[in-house]
C-alpha positions in Angstrom: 5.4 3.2 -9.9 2.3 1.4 -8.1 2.9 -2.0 -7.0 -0.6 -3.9 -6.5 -2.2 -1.3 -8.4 -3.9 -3.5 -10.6 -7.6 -3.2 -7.9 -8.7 -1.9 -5.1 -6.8 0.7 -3.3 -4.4 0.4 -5.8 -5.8 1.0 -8.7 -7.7 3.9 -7.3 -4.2 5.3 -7.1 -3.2 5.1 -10.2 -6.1 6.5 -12.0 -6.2 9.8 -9.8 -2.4 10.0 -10.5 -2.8 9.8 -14.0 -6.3 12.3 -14.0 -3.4 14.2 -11.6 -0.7 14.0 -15.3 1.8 11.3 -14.1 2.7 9.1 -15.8 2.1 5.2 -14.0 3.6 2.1 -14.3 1.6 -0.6 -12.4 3.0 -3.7 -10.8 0.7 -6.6 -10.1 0.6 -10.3 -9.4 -2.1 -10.5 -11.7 -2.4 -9.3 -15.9 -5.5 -7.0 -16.7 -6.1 -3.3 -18.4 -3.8 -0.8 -16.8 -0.9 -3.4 -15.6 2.2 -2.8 -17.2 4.3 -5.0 -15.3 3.0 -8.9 -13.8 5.2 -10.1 -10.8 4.7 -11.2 -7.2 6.4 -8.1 -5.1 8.5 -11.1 -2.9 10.6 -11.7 -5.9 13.3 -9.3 -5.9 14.8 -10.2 -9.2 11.3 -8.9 -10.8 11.3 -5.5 -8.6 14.5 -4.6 -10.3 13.6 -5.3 -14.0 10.4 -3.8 -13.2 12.4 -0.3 -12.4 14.2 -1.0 -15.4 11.1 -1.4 -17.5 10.0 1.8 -16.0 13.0 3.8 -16.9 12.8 2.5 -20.2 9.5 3.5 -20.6 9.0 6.9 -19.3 13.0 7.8 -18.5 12.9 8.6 -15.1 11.3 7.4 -11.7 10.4 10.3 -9.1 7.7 8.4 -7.0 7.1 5.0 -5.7 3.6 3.7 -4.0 3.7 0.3 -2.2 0.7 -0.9 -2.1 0.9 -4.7 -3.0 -0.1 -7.0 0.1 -1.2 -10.4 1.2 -3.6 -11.4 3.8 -3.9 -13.9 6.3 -6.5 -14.8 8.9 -5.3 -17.4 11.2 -4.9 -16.4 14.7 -1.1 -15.9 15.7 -1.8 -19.1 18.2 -2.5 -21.3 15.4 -0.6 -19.5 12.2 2.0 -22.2 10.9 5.8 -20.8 10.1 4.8 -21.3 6.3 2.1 -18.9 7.0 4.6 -16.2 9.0 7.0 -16.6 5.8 4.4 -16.1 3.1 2.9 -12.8 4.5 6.3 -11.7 5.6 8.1 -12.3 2.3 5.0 -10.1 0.6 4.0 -7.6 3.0 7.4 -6.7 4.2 10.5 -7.8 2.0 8.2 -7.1 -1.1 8.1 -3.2 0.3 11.7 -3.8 0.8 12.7 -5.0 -2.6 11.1 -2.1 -4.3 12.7 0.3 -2.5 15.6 -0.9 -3.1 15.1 -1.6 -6.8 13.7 2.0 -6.9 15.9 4.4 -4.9 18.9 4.7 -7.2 16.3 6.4 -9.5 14.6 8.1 -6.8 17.8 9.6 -5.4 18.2 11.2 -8.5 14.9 12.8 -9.0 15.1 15.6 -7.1 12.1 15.2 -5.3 12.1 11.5 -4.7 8.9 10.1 -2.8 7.7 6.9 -1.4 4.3 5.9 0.2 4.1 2.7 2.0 1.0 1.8 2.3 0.2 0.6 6.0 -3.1 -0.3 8.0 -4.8 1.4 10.9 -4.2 -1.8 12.6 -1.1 -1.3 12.7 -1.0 1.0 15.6 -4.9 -0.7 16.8 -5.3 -4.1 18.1 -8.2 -6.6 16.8 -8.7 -10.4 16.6 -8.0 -12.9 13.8 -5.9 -10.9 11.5 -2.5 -10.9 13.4 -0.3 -12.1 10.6 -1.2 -9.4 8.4 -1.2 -6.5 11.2 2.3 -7.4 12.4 3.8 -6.8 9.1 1.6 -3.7 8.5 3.3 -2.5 11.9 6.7 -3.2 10.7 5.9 -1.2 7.5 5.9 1.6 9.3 9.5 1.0 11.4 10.6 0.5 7.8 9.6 3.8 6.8 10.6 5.8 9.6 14.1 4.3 9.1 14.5 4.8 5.1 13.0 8.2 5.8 16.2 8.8 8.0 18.5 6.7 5.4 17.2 8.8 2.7 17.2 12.0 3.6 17.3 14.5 2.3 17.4 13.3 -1.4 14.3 11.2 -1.1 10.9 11.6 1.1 9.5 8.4 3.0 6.0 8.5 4.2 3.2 5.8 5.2 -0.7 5.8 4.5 -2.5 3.7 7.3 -6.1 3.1 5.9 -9.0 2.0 7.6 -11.7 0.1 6.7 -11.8 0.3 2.8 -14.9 -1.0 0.7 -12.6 -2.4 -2.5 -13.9 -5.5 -4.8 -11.8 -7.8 -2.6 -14.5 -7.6 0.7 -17.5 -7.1 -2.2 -16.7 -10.3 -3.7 -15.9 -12.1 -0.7 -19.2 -11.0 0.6 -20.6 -12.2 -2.1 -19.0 -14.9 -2.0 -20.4 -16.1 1.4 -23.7 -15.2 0.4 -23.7 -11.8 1.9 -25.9 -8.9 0.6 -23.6 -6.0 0.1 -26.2 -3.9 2.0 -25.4 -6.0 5.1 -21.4 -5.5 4.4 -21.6 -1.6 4.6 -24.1 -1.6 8.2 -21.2 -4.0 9.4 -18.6 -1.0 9.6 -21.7 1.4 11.5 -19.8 1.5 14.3 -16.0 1.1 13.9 -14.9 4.5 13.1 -15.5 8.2 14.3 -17.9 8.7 11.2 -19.5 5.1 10.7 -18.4 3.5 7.7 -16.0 2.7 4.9 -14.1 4.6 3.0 -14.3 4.4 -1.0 -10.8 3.4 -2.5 -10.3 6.9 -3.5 -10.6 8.3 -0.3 -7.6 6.7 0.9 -5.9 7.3 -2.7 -5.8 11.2 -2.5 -3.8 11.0 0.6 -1.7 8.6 -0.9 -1.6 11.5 -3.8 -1.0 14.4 -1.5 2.2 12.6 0.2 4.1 11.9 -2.6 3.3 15.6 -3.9 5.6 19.0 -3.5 2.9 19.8 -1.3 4.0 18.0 1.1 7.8 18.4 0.7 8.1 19.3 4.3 7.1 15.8 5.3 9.2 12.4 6.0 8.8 9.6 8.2 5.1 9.9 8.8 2.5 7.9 9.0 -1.2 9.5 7.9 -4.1 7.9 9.7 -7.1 7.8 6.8 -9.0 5.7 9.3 -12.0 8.0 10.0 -10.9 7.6 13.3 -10.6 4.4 14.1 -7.2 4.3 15.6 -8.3 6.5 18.4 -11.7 5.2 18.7 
């Protein structure tokens, strides 16, 4: 199960799980080819009959990817409380509710995985995006603790991804008039090897985690950041 795997990061996931022989079921707040399941993650109600729908469907659950998240650019001076909630109730109790929903499945696997997906700035500091690099932080406190809660019957890891060139910055380039020439040269400089990283590039980690190749590993957190956290 892949929750915002419906785009970007996501949906690079899902096909090179599927090219990989898994079978997928895709959660995303938005219907389109390849989403079996449309819900916002905050609602809890919807991340349990979306493990249900997913047992029905393929009969078991050994691997959950939480990849669904919000954004939010006010500066932490000026962000309003309805703005803390909104990003919180996504970023962080949407991860929450489906592992919840998903563990009593993943328990019995056998080789139970989940990959939250984090940020690089979650460990490095920047401007403007505060909000959404808090709750990227806390992913990662919530994955080193379900790793110990979990153990040894299920595997907990975290992906932190740096700068990633998905549709979301193309069309908001685009959007302001941008040339998507000028969006690439704007990440030159912000990691070891000077610029982004294609959606798949962050998806075979993401891959690799949840794999038996990397049944020796729990509560980690994999930098695919070219860098950038120790830049």
């Amino acid at each position: 199960m892949i929750t915002g795997g419906g785009a970007g990061i996501g949906a690079a996931t899902a096909k090179i799980f599927r090219a990989e022989g898994a079978s997928v079921f895709v959660v995303d707040q938005n219907p389109g080819d390849g989403v079996d399941f449309v819900a916002d993650v905050s609602d809890e109600a919807k991340a349990q009959e979306a493990v249900k729908r997913a047992l029905e469907k393929f009969g078991r659950l050994d691997i959950l990817v939480n990849n669904a998240a919000a954004r939010n650019y006010s500066s932490i001076s000026e962000a309003t409380k309805d703005e803390w909630k909104k990003i919180v109730e996504v970023n962080l109790i949407g991860t929450a509710n489906y592992c919840k929903a998903a563990l009593p499945l993943l328990r019995k696997s056998g080789k139970g995985a989940i990959v939250n997906v984090s940020s690089t700035y979650a460990v490095a500091g920047r401007k403007g995006m505060g909000l959404y690099d808090a709750t990227k932080a806390a992913i990662l406190a919530l994955t080193r603790t379900l790793a110990h809660e979990e153990a040894p019957a299920v595997r907990v890891n975290a992906v932190c991804p740096g700068s990633t060139l998905t549709d979301f910055h193309v069309n908001k380039a685009r959007a302001a008039g941008k040339d998507l020439e000028k969006l690439k040269r704007e990440r030159d400089d912000t990691s070891l090897l000077g610029r982004w990283a294609a959606p798949e590039e962050i998806a075979w980690p993401i891959l690799w985690l949840a794999s038996d190749e990397a049944s020796f590993i729990t509560g980690a957190a994999l930098m695919a950041d070219a860098g950038l956290s120790i830049k």
